[in-house]
C-alpha positions as CSV (number, residue, x, y, z in Angstrom):
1,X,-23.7,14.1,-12.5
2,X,-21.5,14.5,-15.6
3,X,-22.6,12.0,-18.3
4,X,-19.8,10.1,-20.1
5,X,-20.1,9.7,-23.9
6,X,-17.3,7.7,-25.3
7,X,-15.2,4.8,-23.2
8,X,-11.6,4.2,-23.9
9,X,-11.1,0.8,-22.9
10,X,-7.6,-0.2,-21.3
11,X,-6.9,-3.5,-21.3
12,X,-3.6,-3.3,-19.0
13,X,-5.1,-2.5,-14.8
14,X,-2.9,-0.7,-12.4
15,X,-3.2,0.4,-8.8
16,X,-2.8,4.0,-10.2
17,X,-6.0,3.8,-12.3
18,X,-8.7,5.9,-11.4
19,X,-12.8,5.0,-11.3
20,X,-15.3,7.7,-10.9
21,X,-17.6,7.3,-8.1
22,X,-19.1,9.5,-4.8
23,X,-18.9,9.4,-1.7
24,X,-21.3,9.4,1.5
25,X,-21.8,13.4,1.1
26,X,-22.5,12.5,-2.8
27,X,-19.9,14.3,-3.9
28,X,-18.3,12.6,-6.7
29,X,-14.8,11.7,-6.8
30,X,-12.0,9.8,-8.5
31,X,-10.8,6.9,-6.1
32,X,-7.7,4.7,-7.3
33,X,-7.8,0.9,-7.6
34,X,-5.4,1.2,-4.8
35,X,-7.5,3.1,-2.3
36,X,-10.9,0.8,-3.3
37,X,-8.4,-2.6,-2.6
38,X,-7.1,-1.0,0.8
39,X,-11.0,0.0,2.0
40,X,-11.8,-3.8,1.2
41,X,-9.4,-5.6,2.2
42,X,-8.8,-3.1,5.8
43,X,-12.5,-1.8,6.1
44,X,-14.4,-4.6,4.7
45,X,-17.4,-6.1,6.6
46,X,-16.7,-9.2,8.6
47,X,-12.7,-8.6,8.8
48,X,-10.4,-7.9,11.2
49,X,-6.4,-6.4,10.7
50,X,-4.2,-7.5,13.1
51,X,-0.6,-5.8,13.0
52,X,1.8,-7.9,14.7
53,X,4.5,-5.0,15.8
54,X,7.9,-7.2,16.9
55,X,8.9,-9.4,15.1
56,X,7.8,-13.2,16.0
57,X,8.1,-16.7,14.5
58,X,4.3,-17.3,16.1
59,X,1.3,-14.9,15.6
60,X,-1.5,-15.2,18.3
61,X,-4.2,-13.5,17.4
62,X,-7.8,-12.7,18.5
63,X,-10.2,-11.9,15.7
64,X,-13.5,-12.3,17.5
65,X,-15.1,-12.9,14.4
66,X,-17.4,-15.6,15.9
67,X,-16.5,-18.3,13.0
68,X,-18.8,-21.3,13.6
69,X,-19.6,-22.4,10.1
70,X,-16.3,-22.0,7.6
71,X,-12.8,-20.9,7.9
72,X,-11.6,-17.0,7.2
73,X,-9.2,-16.8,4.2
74,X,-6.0,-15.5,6.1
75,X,-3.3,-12.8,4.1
76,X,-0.8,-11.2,5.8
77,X,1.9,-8.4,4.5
78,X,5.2,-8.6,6.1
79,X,7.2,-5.3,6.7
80,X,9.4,-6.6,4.7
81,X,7.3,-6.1,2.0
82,X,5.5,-9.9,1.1
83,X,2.4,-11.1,0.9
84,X,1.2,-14.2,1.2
85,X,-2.4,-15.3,1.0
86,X,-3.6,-18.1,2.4
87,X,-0.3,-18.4,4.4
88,X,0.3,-22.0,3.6
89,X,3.4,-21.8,1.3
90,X,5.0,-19.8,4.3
91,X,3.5,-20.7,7.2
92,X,0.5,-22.9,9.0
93,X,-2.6,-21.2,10.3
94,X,-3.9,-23.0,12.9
95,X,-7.8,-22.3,13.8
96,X,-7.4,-22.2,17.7
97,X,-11.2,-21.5,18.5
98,X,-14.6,-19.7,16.5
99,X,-12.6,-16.1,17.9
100,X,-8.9,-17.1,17.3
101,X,-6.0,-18.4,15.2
102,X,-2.7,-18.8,15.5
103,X,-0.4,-18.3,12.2
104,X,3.3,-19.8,12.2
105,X,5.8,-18.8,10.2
106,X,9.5,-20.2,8.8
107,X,11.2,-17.3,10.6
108,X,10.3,-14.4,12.7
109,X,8.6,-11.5,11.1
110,X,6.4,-8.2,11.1
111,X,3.7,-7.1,9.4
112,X,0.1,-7.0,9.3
113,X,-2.6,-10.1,9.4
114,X,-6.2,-9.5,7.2
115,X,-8.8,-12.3,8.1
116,X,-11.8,-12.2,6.3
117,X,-14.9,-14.0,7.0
C-alpha cells in the first residue's frame, strides 16, 4: 500500500471527488463520492429501492423490512429529476403495516423510492 506524505485539504466537496480505498479482492482503488453515496443509499444494509415505472399519484409499495420498532426514513428521486427526503413537503407516507407503506403525492410521477431502516 502506497503511503501518503502530505494532505491537501479541500474545503469545497463534490460528487466528482475521489477517496482512495480497496476493494473485496484488496485491490486498491479510487471510488467517487458519487459511487460510495449510490452503494449506500441503493446497497445499504436494511434498505429496499423500489422503482415505481408509470407514473402514479399513489405509490404501494412492499418493503418487507419487518419494521416493528421505528419508522424507515423514506427518499425518493423522481424521473423528473427531484428528490425529496422524507417526502412530507411533497407528499404523505403512510406506514400501512411492519412490511409496507404507501407514499402519496401532489401529482402523478416516476421515479425511484429508497427506504432505509
Amino acid at each position: 500500500m502506497p503511503r501518503i506524505k502530505n494532505i491537501q485539504q479541500d474545503s469545497t466537496l463534490t460528487k466528482t471527488d475521489k477517496l482512495l480505498g480497496s476493494d473485496s479482492s484488496g485491490a486498491t482503488r479510487n471510488y467517487t463520492l458519487e459511487q460510495i453515496t449510490n452503494f449506500v443509499i441503493e446497497e445499504g444494509t436494511d434498505s429496499y429501492k423500489h422503482h415505481q415505472n408509470s407514473a402514479s399519484a399513489e405509490w404501494v409499495i412492499t418493503h418487507n423490512l419487518n419494521l416493528t420498532d421505528y419508522l424507515p426514513s423514506v427518499t425518493i428521486k423522481l424521473s423528473g429529476g427531484g428528490t425529496y427526503a422524507n417526502v412530507q413537503a411533497q407528499g404523505v407516507v403512510t406506514y400501512v403495516n411492519n412490511n409496507s407503506l404507501k407514499i402519496n403525492l401532489a401529482k402523478s410521477e416516476s421515479g425511484y423510492a429508497y427506504i432505509k431502516k
